[in-house]
C-alpha positions in Angstrom: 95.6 -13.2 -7.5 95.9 -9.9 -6.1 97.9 -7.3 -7.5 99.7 -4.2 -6.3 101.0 -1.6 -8.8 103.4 1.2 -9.1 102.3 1.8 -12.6 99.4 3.4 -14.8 100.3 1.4 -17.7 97.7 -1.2 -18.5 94.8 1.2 -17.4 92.0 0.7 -19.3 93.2 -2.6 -20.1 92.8 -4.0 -16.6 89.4 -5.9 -16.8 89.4 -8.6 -14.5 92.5 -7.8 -12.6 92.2 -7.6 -8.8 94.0 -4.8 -7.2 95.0 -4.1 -3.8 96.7 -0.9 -2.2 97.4 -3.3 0.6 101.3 -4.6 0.2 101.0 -7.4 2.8 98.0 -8.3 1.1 99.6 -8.5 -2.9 100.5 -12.2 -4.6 101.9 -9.8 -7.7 103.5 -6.5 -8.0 103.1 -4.8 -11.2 106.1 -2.3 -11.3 107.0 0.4 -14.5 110.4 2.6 -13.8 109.9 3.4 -10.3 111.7 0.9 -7.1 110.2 -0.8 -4.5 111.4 -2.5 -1.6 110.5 -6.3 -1.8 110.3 -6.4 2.3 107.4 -4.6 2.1 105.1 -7.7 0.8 104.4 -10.3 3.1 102.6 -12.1 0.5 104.5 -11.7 -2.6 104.8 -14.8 -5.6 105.7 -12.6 -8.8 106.8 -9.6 -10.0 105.9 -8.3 -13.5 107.9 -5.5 -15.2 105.5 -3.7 -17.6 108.6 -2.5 -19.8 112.1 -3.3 -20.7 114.1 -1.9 -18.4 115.9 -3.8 -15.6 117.2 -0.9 -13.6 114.6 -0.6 -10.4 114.2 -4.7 -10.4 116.1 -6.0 -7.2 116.6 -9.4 -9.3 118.6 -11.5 -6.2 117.3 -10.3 -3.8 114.2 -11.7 -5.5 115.3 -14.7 -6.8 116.5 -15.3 -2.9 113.3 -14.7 -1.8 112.1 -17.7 -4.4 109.9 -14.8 -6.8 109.1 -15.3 -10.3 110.4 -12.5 -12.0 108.7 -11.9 -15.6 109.3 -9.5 -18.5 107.7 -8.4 -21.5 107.7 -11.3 -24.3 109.9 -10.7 -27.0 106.8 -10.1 -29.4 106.2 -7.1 -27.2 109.8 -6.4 -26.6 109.8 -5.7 -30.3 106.4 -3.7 -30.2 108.7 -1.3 -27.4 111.5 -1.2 -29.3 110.0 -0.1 -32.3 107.3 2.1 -31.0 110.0 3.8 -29.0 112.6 4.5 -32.2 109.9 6.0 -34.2 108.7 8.3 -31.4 112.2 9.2 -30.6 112.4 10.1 -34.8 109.3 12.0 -34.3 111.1 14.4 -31.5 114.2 15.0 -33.8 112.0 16.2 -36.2 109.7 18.1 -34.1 112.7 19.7 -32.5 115.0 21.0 -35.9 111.6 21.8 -37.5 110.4 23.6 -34.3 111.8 27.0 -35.1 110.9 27.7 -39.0 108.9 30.5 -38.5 105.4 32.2 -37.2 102.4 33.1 -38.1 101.5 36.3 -36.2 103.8 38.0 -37.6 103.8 36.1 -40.9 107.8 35.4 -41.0 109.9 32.6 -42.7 112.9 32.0 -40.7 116.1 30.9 -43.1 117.0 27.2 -42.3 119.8 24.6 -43.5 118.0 21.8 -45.3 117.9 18.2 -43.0 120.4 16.3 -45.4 123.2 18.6 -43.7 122.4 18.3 -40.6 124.1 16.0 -38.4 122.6 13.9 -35.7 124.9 11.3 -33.2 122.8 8.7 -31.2 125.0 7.8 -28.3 124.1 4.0 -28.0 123.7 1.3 -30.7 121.3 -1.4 -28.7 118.0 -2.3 -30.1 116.7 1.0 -30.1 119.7 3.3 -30.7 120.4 1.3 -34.1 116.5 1.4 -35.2 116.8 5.4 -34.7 120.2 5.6 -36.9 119.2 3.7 -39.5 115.5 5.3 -40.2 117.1 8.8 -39.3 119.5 8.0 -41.8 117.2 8.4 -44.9 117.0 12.1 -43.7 120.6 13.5 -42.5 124.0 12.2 -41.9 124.2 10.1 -38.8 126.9 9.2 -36.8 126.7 6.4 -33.9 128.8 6.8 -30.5 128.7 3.3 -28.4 131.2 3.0 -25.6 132.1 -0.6 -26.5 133.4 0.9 -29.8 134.3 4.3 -29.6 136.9 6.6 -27.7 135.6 9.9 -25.4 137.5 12.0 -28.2 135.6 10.7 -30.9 132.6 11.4 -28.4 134.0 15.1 -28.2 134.0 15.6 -32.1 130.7 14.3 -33.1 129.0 16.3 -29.9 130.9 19.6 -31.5 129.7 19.0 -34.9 125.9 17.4 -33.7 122.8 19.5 -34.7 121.1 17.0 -32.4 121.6 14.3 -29.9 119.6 11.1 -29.0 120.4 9.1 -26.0 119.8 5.3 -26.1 122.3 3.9 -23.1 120.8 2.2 -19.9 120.6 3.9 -16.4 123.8 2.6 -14.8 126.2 3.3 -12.0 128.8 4.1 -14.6 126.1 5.9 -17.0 124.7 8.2 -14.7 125.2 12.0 -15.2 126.7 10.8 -18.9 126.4 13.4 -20.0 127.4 16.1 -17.6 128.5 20.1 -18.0 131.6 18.8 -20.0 129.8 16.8 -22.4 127.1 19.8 -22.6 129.8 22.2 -23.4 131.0 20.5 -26.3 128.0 20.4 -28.2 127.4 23.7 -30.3 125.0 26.7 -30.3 121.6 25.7 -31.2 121.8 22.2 -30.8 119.1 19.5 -29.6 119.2 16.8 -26.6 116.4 14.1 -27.1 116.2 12.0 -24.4 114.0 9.1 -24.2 116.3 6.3 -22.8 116.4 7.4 -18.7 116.5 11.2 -17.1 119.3 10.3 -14.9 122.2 10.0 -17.9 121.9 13.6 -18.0 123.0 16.2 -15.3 119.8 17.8 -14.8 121.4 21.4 -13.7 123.7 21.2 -16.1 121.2 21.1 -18.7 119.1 23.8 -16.9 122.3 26.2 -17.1 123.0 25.5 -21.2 118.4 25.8 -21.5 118.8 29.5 -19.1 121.9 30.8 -21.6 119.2 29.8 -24.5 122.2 27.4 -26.1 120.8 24.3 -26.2 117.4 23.2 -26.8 116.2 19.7 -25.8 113.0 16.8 -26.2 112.8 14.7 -23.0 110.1 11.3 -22.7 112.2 10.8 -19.3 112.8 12.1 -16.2 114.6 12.3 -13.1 111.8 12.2 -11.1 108.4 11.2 -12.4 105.3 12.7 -13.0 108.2 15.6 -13.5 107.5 19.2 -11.9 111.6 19.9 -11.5 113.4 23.6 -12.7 113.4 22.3 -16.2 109.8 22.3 -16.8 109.8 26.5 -16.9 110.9 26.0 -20.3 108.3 24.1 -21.7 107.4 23.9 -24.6 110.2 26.1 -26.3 113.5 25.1 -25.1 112.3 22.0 -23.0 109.8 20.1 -24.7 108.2 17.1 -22.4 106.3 14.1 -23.1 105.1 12.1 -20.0 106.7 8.4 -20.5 105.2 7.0 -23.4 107.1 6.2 -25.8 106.4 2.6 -26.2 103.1 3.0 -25.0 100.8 2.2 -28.1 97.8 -0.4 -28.1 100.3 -3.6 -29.4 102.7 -2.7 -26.3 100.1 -2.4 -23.7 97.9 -5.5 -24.9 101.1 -7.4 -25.2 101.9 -6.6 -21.7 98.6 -7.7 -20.7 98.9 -10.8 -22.4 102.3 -11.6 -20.5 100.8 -10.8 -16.9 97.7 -13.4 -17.6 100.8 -15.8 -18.3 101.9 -14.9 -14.9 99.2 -15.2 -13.2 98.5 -18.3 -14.9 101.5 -19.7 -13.9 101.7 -18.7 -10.1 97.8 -20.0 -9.8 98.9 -23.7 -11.4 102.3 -23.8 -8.6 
């Protein structure tokens, strides 16, 4: 089976894999977060997402065109969600720890201790609730889901939020979530983390609240991908970046690996 890919996540785990930069040529595409355009592959049998989103997968079109369609198992489903909640955790901290002082000069900045700070994660799927409850060992959380909570209860918890984690899907409804209004809630000093999908966030309204040095923010995701847009002048200060990899540990990738032999196992026995 040959294999066309629009992703660098099993590299170095690809023994044995046949890969072809020729689309007419591919019986499997292996696709991360960016589209493709199923007409292009004469040849296609299967398509395997290497993560858990569903976004950039034309699933009818597909099934019309009689593909099998396969995601991660839920053994490495769990692996991703996991992985990705602690490394989301891991920005939070880096962020509100970020500015406690320097060495050259030798300074100790004054800082409010973590238990009273406040941070609202904006989505309570399978990631959003891991990061509230582990976060909330350390400061007082508060959870904003759509399904269960009204824009003014939004508007509170941004105005009282030292920091912000996003955890919704990339939808038509979701994108630019959280746009100049939203931002303008929020108070002086506070943190975005974003490591659900770049395109919930107005990108130049967040480069406008970063240039006025209001907001500070973490972002795994990005509009565009590898990212070199107007946000990246800030790095590492007020824009701190981390190329897509929050899920990707050894368990995630293996696991993936595991699922596309499964595929190809099952497209060579049809």
């Amino acid at each position: 089976m040959k294999i066309w890919k629009n992703t660098a996540t099993l590299e170095g785990y690809d023994e044995g894999l046949i890969f072809t930069d020729n689309k007419s040529e591919a019986d499997i595409v292996l696709i991360g977060s960016k589209t493709i355009s199923l007409e292009e592959f004469s040849n296609l049998k299967g398509i395997f997402r290497a993560g858990i989103g569903k976004d950039n997968i034309p699933l009818e079109r597909a099934q019309a065109m009689g593909l099998v369609v396969h995601f991660p198992s839920k053994e490495t489903i769990d692996i991703i969600y996991e992985e990705t909640a602690n490394f989301t955790c891991g920005l939070i901290f880096r962020m509100l720890y970020s500015e406690v002082g320097t060495i050259e000069p030798w300074l100790k900045r004054d800082r409010m201790q973590l238990a009273e700070k406040v941070l609202v994660v904006i989505g309570k799927g399978n990631i959003g609730s891991k990061v509230a409850e582990k976060m909330s060992n350390f400061m007082l959380v508060k959870t904003y889901d759509v399904l269960h909570n009204s824009e003014i209860e939004l508007k509170y918890m941004l105005s009282i939020a030292d920091c912000i984690t996003l955890h919704i899907p990339k939808s038509k409804d979701n994108l630019k979530f959280i746009d100049r209004q939203k931002l303008s809630w929020m108070k002086d000093g506070a943190v975005v983390v974003n490591t659900a999908r770049g395109a919930i966030i107005d990108e130049e309204a967040l480069y406008m609240e970063l240039l006025n040095d209001r907001l500070r923010a973490a972002f795994d995701v990005y509009w565009h991908e590898p990212y070199y847009g107007k946000l990246k002048e800030f790095y590492p200060s007020r824009f701190y970046m981390t190329p897509h990899v929050a899920s990707t540990c050894k368990g995630f990738i293996q696991g993936c690996r595991h699922d596309l032999d499964n595929l190809i196992r099952e497209l060579s026995y049809a």
